[in-house]
PQR file with spaces between the fields and no chain letter, atoms N, CA, C, O and H, PARSE charges and radii, in Angstrom:
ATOM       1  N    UNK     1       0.992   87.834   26.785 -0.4000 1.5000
ATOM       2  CA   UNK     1      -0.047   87.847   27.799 -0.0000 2.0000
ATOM       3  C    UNK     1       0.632   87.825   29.174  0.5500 1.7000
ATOM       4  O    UNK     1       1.773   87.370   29.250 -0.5500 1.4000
ATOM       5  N    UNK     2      -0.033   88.314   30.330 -0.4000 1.5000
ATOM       6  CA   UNK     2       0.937   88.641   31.282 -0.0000 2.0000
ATOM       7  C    UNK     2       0.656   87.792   32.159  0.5500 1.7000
ATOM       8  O    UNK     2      -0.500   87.379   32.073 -0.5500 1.4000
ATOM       9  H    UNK     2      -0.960   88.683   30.268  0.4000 1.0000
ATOM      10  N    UNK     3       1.472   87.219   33.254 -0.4000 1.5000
ATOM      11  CA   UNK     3       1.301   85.929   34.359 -0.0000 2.0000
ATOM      12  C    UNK     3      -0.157   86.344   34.863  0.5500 1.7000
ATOM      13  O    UNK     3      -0.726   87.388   35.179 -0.5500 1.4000
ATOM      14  H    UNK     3       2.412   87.555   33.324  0.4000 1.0000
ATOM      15  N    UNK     4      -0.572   84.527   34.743 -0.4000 1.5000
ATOM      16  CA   UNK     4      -2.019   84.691   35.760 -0.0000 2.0000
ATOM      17  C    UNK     4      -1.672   84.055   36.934  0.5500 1.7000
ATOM      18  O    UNK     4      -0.496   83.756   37.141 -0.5500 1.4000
ATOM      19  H    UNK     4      -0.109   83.679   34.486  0.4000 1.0000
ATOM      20  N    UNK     5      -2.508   83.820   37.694 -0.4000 1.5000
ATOM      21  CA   UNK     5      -2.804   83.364   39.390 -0.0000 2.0000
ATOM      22  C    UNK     5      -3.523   82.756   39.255  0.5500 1.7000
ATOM      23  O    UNK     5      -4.593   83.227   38.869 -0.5500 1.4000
ATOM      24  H    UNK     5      -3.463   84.062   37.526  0.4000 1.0000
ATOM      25  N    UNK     6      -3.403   81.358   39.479 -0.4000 1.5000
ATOM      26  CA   UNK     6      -4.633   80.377   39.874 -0.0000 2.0000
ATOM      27  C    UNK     6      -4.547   80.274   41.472  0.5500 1.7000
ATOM      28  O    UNK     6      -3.830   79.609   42.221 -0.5500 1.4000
ATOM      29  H    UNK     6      -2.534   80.976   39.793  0.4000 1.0000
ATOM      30  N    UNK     7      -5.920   81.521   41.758 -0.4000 1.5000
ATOM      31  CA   UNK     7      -6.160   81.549   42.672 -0.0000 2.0000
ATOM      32  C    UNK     7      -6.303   79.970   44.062  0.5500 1.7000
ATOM      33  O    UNK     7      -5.665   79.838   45.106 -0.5500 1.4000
ATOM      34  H    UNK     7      -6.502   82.061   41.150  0.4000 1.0000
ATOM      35  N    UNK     8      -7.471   78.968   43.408 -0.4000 1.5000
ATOM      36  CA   UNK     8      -7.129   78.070   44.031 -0.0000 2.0000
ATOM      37  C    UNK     8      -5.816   77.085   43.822  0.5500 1.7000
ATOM      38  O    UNK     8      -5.857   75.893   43.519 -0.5500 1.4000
ATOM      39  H    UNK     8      -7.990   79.076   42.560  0.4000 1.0000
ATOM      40  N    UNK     9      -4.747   77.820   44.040 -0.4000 1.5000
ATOM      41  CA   UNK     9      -3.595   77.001   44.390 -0.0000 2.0000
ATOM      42  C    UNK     9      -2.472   78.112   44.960  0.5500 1.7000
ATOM      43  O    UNK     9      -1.398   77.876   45.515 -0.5500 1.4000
ATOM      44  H    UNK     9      -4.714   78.788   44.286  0.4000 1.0000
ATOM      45  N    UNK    10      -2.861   78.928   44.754 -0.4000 1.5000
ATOM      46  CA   UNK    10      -2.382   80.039   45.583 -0.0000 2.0000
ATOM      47  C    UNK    10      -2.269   79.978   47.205  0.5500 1.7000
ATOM      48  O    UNK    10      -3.202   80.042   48.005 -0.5500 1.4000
ATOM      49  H    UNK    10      -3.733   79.119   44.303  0.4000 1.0000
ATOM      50  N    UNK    11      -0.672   79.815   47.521 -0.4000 1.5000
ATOM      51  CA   UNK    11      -0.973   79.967   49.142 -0.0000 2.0000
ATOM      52  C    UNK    11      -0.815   80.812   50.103  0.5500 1.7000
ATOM      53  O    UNK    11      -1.128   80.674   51.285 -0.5500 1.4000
ATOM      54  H    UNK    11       0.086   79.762   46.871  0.4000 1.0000
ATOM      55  N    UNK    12      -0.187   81.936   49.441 -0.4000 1.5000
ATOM      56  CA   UNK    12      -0.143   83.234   49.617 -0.0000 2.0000
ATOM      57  C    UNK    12       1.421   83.537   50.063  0.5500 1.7000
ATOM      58  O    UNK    12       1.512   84.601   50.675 -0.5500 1.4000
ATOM      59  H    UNK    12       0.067   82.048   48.481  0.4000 1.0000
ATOM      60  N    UNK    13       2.668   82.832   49.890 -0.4000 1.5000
ATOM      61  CA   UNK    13       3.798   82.680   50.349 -0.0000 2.0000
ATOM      62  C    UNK    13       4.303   83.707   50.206  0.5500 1.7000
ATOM      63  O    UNK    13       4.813   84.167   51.227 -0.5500 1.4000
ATOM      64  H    UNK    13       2.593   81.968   49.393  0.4000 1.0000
ATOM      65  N    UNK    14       4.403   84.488   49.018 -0.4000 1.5000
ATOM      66  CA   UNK    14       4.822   86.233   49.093 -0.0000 2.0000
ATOM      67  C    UNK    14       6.229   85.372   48.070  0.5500 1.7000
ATOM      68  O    UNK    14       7.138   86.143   47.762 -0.5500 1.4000
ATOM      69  H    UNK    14       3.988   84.114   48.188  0.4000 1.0000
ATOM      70  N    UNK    15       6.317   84.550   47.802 -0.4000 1.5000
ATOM      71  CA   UNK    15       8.146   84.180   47.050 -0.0000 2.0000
ATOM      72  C    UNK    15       7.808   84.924   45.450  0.5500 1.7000
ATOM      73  O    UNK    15       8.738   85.605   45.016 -0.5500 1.4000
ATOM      74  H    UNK    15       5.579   83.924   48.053  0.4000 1.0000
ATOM      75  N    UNK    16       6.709   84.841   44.681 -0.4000 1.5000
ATOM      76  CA   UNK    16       6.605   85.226   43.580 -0.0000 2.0000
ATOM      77  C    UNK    16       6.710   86.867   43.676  0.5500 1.7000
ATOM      78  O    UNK    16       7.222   87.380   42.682 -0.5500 1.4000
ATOM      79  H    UNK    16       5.954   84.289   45.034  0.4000 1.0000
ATOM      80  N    UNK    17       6.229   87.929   44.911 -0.4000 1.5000
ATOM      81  CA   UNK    17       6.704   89.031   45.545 -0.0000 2.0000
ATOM      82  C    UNK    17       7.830   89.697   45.061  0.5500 1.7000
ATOM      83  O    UNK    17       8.042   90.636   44.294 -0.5500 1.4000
ATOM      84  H    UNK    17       5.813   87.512   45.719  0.4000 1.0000
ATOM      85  N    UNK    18       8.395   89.040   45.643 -0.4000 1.5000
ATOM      86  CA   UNK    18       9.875   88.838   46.337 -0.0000 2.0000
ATOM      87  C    UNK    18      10.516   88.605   45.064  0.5500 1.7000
ATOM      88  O    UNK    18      11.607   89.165   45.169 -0.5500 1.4000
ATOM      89  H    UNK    18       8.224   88.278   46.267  0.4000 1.0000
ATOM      90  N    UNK    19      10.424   88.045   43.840 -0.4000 1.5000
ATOM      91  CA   UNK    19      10.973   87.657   43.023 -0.0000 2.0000
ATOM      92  C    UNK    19      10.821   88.243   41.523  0.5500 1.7000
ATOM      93  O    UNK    19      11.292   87.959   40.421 -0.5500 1.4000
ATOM      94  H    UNK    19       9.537   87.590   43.755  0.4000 1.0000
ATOM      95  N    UNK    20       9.898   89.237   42.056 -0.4000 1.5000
ATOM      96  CA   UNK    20       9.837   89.841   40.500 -0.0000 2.0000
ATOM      97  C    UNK    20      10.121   91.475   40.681  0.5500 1.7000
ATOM      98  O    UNK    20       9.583   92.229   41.492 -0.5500 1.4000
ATOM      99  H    UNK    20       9.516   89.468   42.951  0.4000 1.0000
ATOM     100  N    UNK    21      10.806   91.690   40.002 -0.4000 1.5000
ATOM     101  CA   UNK    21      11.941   92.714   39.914 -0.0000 2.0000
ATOM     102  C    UNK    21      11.291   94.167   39.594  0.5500 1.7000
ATOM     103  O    UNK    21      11.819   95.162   40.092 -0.5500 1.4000
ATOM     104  H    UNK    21      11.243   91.078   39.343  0.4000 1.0000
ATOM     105  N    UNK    22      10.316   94.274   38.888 -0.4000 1.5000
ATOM     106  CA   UNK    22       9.704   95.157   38.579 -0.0000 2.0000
ATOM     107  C    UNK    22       8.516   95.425   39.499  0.5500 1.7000
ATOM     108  O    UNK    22       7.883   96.455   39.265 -0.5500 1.4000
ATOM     109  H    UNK    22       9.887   93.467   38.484  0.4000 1.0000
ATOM     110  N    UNK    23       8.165   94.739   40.395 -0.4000 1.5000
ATOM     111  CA   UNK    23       7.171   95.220   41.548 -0.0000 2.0000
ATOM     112  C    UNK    23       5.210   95.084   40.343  0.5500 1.7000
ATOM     113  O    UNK    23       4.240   95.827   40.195 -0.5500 1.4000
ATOM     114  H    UNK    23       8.679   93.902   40.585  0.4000 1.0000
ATOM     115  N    UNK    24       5.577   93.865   39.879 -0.4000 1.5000
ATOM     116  CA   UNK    24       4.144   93.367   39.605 -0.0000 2.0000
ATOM     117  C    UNK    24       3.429   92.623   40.112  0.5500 1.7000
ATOM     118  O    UNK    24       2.258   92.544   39.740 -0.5500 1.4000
ATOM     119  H    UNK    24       6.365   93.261   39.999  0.4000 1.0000
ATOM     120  N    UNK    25       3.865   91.953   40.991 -0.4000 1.5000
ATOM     121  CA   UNK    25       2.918   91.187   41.210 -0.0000 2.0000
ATOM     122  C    UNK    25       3.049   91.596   43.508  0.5500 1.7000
ATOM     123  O    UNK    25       3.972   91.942   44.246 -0.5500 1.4000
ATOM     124  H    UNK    25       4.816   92.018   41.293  0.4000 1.0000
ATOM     125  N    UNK    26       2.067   91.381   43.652 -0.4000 1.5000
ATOM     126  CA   UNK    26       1.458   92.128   44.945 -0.0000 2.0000
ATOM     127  C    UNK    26       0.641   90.771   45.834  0.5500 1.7000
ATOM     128  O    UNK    26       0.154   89.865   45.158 -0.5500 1.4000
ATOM     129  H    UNK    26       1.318   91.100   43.052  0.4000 1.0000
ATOM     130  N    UNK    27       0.561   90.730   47.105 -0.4000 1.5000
ATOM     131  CA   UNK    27      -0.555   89.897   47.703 -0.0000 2.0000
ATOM     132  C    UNK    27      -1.401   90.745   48.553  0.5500 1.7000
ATOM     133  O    UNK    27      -1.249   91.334   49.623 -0.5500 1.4000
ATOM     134  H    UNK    27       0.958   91.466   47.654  0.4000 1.0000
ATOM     135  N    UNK    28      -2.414   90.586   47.637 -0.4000 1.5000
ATOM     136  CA   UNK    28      -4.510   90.805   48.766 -0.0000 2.0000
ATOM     137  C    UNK    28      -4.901   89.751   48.911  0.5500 1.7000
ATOM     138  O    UNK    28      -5.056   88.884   48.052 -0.5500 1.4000
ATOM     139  H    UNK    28      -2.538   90.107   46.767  0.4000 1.0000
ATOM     140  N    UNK    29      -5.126   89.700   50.118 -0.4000 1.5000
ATOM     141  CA   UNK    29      -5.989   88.949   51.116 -0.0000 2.0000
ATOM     142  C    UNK    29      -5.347   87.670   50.653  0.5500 1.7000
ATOM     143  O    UNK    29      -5.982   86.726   50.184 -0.5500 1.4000
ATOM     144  H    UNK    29      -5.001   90.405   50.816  0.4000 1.0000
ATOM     145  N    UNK    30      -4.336   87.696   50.781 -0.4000 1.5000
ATOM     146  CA   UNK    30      -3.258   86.399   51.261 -0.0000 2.0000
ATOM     147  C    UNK    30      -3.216   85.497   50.132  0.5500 1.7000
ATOM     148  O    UNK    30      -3.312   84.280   50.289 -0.5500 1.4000
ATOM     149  H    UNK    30      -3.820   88.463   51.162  0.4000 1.0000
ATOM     150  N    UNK    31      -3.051   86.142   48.789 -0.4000 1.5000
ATOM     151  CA   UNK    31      -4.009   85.996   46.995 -0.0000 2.0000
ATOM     152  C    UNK    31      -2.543   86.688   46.574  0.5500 1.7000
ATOM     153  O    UNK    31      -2.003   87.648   47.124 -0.5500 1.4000
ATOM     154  H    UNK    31      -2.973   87.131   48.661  0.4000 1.0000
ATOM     155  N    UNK    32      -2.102   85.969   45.520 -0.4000 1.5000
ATOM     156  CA   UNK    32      -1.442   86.615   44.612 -0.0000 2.0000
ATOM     157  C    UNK    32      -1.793   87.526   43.719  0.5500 1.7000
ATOM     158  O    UNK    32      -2.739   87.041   43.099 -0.5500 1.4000
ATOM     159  H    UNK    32      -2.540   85.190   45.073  0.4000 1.0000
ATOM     160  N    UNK    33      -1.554   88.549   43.325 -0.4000 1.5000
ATOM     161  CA   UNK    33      -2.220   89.089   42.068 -0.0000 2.0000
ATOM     162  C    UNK    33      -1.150   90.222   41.227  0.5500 1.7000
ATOM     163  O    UNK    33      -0.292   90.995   41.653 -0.5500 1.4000
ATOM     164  H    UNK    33      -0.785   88.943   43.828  0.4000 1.0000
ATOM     165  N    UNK    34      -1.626   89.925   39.910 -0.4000 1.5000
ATOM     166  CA   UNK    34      -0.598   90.412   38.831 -0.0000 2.0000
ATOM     167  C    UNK    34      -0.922   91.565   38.462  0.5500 1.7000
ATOM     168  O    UNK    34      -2.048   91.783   38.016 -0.5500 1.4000
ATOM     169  H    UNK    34      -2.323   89.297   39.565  0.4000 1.0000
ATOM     170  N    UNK    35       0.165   92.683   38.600 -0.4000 1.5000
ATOM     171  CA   UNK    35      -0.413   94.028   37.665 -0.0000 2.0000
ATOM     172  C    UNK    35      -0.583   93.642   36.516  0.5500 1.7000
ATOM     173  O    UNK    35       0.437   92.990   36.289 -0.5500 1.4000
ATOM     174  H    UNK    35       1.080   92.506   38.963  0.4000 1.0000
ATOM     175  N    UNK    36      -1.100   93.618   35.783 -0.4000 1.5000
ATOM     176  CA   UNK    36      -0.365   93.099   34.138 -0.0000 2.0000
ATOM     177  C    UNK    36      -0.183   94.446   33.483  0.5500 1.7000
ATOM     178  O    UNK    36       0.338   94.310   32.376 -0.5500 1.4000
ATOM     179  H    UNK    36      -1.928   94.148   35.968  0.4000 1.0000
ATOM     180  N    UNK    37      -0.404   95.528   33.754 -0.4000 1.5000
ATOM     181  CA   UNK    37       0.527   96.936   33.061 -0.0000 2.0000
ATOM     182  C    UNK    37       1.300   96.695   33.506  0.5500 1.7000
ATOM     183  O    UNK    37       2.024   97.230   32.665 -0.5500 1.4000
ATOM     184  H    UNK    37      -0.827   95.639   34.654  0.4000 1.0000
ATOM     185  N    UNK    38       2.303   96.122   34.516 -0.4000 1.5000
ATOM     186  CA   UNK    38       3.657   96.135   34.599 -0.0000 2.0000
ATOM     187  C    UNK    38       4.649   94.625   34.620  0.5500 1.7000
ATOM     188  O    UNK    38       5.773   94.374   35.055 -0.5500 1.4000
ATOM     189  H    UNK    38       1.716   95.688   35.199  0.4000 1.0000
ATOM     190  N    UNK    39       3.406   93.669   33.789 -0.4000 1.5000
ATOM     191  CA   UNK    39       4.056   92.422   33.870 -0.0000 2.0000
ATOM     192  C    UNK    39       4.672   92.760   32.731  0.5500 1.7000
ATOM     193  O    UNK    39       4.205   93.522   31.885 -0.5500 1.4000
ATOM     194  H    UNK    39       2.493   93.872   33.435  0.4000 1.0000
ATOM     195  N    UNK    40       6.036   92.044   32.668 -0.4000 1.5000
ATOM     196  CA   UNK    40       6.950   92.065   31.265 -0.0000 2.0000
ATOM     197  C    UNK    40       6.684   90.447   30.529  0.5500 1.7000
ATOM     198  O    UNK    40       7.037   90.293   29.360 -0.5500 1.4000
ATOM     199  H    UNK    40       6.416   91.425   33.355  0.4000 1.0000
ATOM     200  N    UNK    41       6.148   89.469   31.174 -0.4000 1.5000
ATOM     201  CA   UNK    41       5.795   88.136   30.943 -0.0000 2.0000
ATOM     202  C    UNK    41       7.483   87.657   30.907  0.5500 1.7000
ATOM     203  O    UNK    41       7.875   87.107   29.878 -0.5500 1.4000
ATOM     204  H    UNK    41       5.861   89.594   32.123  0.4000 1.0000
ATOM     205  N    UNK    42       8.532   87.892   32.128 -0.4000 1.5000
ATOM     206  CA   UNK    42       9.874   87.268   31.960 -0.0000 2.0000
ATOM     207  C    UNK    42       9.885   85.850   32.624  0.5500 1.7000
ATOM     208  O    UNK    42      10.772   85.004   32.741 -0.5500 1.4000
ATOM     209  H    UNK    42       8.214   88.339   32.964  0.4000 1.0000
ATOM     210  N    UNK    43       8.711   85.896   32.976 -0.4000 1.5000
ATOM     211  CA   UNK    43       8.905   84.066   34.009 -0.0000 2.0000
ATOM     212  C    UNK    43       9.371   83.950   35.175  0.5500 1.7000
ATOM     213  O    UNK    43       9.122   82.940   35.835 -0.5500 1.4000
ATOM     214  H    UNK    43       7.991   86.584   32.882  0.4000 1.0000
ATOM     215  N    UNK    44      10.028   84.812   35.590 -0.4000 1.5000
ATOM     216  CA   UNK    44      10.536   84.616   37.172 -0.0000 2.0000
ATOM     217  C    UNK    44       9.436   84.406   38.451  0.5500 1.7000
ATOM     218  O    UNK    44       9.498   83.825   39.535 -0.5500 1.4000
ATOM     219  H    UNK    44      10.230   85.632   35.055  0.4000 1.0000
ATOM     220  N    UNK    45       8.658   84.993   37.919 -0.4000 1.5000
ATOM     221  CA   UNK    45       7.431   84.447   39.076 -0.0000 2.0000
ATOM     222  C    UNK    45       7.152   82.836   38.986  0.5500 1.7000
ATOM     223  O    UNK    45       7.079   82.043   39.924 -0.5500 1.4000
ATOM     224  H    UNK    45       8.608   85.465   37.038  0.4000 1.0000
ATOM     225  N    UNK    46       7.050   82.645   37.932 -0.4000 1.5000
ATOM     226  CA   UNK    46       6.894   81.153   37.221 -0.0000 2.0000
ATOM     227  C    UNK    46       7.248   80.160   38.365  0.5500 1.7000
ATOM     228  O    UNK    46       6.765   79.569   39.331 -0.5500 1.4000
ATOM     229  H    UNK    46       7.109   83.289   37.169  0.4000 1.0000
ATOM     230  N    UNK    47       8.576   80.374   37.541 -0.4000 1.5000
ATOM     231  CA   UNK    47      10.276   79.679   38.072 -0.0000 2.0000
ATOM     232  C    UNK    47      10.495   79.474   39.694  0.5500 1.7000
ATOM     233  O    UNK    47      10.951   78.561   40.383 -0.5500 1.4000
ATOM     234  H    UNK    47       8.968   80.854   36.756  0.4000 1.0000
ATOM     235  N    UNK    48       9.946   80.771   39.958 -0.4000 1.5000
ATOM     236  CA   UNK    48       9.753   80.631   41.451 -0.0000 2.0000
ATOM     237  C    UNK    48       8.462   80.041   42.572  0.5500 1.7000
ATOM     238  O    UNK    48       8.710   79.502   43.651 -0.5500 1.4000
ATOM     239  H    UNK    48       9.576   81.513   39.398  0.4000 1.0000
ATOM     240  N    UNK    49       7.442   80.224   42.171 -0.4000 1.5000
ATOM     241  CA   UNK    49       6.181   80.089   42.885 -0.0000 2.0000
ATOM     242  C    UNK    49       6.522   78.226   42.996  0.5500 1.7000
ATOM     243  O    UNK    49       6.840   77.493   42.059 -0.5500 1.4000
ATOM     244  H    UNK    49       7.241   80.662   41.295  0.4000 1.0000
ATOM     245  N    UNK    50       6.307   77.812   44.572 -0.4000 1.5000
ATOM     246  CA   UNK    50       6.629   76.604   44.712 -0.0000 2.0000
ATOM     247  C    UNK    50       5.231   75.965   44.457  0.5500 1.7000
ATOM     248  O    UNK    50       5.524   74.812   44.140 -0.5500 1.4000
ATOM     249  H    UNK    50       6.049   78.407   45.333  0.4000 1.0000
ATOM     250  N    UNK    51       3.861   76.073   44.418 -0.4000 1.5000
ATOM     251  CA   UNK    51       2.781   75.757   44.172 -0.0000 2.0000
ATOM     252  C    UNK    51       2.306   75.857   42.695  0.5500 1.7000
ATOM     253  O    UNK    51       1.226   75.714   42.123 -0.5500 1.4000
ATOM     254  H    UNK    51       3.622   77.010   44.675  0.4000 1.0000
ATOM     255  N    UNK    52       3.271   76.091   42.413 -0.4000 1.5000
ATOM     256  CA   UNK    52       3.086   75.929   40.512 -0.0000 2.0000
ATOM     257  C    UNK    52       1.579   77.030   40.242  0.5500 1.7000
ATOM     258  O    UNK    52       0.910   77.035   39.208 -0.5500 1.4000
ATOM     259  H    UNK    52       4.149   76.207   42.877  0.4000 1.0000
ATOM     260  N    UNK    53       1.421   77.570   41.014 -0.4000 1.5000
ATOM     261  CA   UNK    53       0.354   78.822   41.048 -0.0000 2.0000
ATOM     262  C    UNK    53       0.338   79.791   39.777  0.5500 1.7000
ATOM     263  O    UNK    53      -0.605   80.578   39.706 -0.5500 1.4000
ATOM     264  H    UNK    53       1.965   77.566   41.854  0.4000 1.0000
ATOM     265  N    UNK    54       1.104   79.798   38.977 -0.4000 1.5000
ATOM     266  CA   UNK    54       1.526   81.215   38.083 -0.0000 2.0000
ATOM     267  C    UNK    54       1.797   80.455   36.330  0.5500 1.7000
ATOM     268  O    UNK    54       2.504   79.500   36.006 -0.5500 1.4000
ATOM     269  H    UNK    54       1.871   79.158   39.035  0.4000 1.0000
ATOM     270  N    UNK    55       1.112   81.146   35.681 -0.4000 1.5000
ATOM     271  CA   UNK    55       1.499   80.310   34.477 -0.0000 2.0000
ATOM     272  C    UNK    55       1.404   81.790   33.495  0.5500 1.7000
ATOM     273  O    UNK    55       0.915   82.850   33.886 -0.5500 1.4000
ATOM     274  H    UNK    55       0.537   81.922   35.944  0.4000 1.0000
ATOM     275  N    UNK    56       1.868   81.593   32.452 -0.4000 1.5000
ATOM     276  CA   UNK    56       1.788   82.473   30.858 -0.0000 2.0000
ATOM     277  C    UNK    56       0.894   81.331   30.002  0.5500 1.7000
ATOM     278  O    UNK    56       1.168   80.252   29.478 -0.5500 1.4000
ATOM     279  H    UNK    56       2.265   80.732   32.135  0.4000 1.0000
ATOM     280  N    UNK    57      -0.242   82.093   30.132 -0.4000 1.5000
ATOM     281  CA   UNK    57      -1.592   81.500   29.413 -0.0000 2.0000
ATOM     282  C    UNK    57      -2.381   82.194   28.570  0.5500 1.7000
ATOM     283  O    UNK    57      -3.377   81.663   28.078 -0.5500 1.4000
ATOM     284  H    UNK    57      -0.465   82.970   30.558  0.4000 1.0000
């Protein structure tokens, strides 16, 4: 299953961006959000997001 966004805890920092290698995950309107056709579910968004925002659920 591919990373979700819990929107309310989302602060829009852009580090989960920035950190995933394959260009899945994107910010609208200052919102994280996951392609999931191009999530591989490797965790680096995880690992990175300092708001614990991102989980494999």
């Amino acid at each position: 299953m591919p990373a979700k966004v819990d929107v309310s805890m989302c602060v829009g920092c852009g580090v989960c961006v920035n950190e995933c290698l394959l260009g899945a995950i994107s910010l609208n309107d200052e919102i994280a959000s996951v392609d999931e056709t191009l999530c591989t579910e490797c965790g680096a968004c995880i690992d990175a997001c300092p708001s614990g925002a991102i989980s494999l659920k």
